[in-house]
N, C-alpha and C positions, 0 to 999 in steps of 0.2 A: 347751690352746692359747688363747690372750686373744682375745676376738671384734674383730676387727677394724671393724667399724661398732657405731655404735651402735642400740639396739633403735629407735630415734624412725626410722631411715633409710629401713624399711620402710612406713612411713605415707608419710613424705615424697615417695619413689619413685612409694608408688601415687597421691600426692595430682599429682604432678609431671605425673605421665602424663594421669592425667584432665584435669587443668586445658591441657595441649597437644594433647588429642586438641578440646577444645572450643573452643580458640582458631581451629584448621584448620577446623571446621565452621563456625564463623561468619566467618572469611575469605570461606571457599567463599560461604556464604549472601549476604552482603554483595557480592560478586563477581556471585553471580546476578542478584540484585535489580539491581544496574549493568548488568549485560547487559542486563537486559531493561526499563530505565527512558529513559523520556522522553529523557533528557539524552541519551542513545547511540545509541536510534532515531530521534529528532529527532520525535516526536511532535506534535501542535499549537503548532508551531512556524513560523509563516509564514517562507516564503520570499524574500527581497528579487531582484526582476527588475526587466530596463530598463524594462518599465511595467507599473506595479499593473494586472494583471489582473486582472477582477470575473467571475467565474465566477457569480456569485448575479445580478450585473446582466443579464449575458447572456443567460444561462439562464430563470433566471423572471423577470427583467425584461423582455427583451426574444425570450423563448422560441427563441432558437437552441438548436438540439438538436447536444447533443455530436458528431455525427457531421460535423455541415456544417466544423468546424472540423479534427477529427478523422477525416481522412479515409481514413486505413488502419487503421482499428480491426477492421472486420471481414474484412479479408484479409489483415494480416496480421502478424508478430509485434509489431512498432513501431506503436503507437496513432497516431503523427505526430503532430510540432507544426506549428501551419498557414503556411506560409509569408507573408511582409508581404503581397501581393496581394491574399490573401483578410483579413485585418485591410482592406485599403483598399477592397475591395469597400464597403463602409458609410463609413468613417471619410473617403475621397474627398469624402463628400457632408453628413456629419454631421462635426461637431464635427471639420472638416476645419483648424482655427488652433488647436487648445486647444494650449497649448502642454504638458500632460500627455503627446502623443501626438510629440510633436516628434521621437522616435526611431524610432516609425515609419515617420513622413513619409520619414526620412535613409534609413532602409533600403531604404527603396520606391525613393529619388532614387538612390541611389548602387549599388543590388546587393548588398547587404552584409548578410547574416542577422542578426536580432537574436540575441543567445544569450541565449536563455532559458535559466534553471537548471533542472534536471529536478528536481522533490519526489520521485518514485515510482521512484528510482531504483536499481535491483539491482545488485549482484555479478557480474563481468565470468563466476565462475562456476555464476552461476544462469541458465538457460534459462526465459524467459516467453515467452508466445505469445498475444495478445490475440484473436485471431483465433477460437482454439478454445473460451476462454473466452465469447463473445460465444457463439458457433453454441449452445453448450450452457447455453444459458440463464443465464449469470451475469450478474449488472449491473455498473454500473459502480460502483454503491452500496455492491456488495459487500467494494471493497477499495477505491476512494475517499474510502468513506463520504457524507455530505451534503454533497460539494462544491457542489452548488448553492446550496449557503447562503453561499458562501465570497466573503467579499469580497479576500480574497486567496487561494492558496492553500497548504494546508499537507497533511502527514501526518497521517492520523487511524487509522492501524496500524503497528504494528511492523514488518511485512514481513519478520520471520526466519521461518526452518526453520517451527518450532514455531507458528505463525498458519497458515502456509499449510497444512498438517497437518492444522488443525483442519477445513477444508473438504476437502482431497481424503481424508480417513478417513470424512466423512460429507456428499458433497455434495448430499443430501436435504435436509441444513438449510435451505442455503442457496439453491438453482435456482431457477428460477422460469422463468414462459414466455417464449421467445424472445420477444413482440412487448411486453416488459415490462422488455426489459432498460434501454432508457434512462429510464423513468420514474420519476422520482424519488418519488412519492408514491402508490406502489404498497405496497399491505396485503397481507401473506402469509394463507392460510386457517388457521384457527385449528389443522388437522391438518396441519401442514406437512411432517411425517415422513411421512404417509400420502401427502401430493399430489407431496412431492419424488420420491420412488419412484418414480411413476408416472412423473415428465417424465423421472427419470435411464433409467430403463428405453424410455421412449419416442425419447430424443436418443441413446441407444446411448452413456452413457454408459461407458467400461470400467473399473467400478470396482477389479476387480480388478489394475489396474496402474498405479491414480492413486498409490499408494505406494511404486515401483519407482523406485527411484535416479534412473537414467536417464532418469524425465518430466521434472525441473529438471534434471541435471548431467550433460551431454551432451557 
C-alpha cells in the first residue's frame, strides 16, 4: 500500500503542535501580565474630582487626621466621604473666594453633594468592611499606601483577589497597634512576624477563616 503522507508530515505535526501549544501559553501569559498591570487596575493614576483634593496638604500640612474627615471609618463598612459642611467648617473662614473652591461654595449654597469619584473602589461583588479592619490593627497605609504624600489622589494597589490574599494568609506581616493605625510615619520592629503574632493573637484575630469565601463574597 503507497504511504499516504509523506515522512517530512511527522516532524511537521510534532513541530505544529509545539509551536501552538507555545503560542497559548504566551497568550495566557501576556493576558495575565494585562490582568494584572497598571493600565487595568488603574494604578498611580490620579484621579480627576470637582476639586483637587490635597490629602498631603491636609494631612501633614495642616495635620487633620483621616478620621475628622472620615467619619465612619471605625464603625463602619463605608470610610465616608465628608459631606460640603465639614469642607466649610475651615474653607468658611479660609481661603473662603479662591475661586479653586467655587464648587464647594455651590454645594454648600444650594444642597447638592459634590460627587467625588471614588479611587478605592470595589466590585459590587466584594464585601469590605473598614470597620473591622481599623479595630484589628490595620492602617490606612496598609492599602492606601502614602496618601499623605498625595497631592491628589490615586491607587497605589491593585485591589484584586490575589493582594488582598497576601495579607488575610499572613496578617502578621502587616498589623500593627491599634493606636498606630492612622500614623503615617510609623516604623514596624525589625521582628515583625514575631510582634504581628502577638497583636493578631491579642485583637483575636480568626485567622483561621480570613481565607474563607464568605469574608469578601457575601
Amino acid at each position: 500500500m503507497a504511504q499516504i503522507f509523506h515522512p517530512s508530515f511527522k516532524v511537521i505535526s510534532r513541530a505544529s503542535i509545539v509551536a501552538t501549544l507555545i503560542v497559548l501559553a504566551s497568550v495566557g501569559y501576556v493576558a495575565e501580565e494585562m490582568y494584572r498591570s497598571g493600565y487595568m487596575t488603574n494604578e498611580n493614576i490620579p484621579r480627576e474630582q470637582p476639586v483637587p483634593f490635597s490629602h498631603e496638604h491636609h494631612y501633614n500640612g495642616l495635620g487633620i487626621q483621616c478620621a475628622y474627615c472620615h467619619t465612619s471609618v471605625e464603625k463602619s463598612s463605608f470610610a465616608g466621604i465628608p459631606p460640603t459642611h465639614t469642607c466649610m467648617t475651615c474653607h468658611s473662614q479660609i481661603w473662603s473666594n479662591a475661586p479653586i473652591l467655587q464648587p464647594v461654595r455651590t454645594s454648600y449654597q444650594t444642597g447638592k453633594p459634590l460627587e467625588w469619584i471614588r479611587v478605592h473602589d470595589l466590585p459590587d461583588f466584594v464585601y469590605f468592611n473598614h470597620s473591622i479592619h481599623v479595630a484589628k490593627g490595620m492602617a490606612c497605609q496598609a492599602c492606601h499606601g502614602d496618601i499623605n504624600l498625595m497631592p491628589l489622589t490615586w491607587r497605589t494597589k491593585s485591589l484584586q483577589m490575589r493582594w488582598c490574599l497576601e495579607c488575610h494568609r499572613q496578617p502578621e506581616k502587616f498589623i500593627r497597634p491599634k493606636e498606630e493605625v492612622y500614623n503615617f510615619n510609623y516604623k514596624p520592629p525589625e521582628d515583625q512576624t514575631t510582634f504581628g503574632l502577638k497583636l493578631v493573637k491579642e485583637y483575636g484575630v480568626k485567622t483561621q477563616q480570613l481565607t474563607d469565601c464568605s469574608i469578601c463574597h457575601r
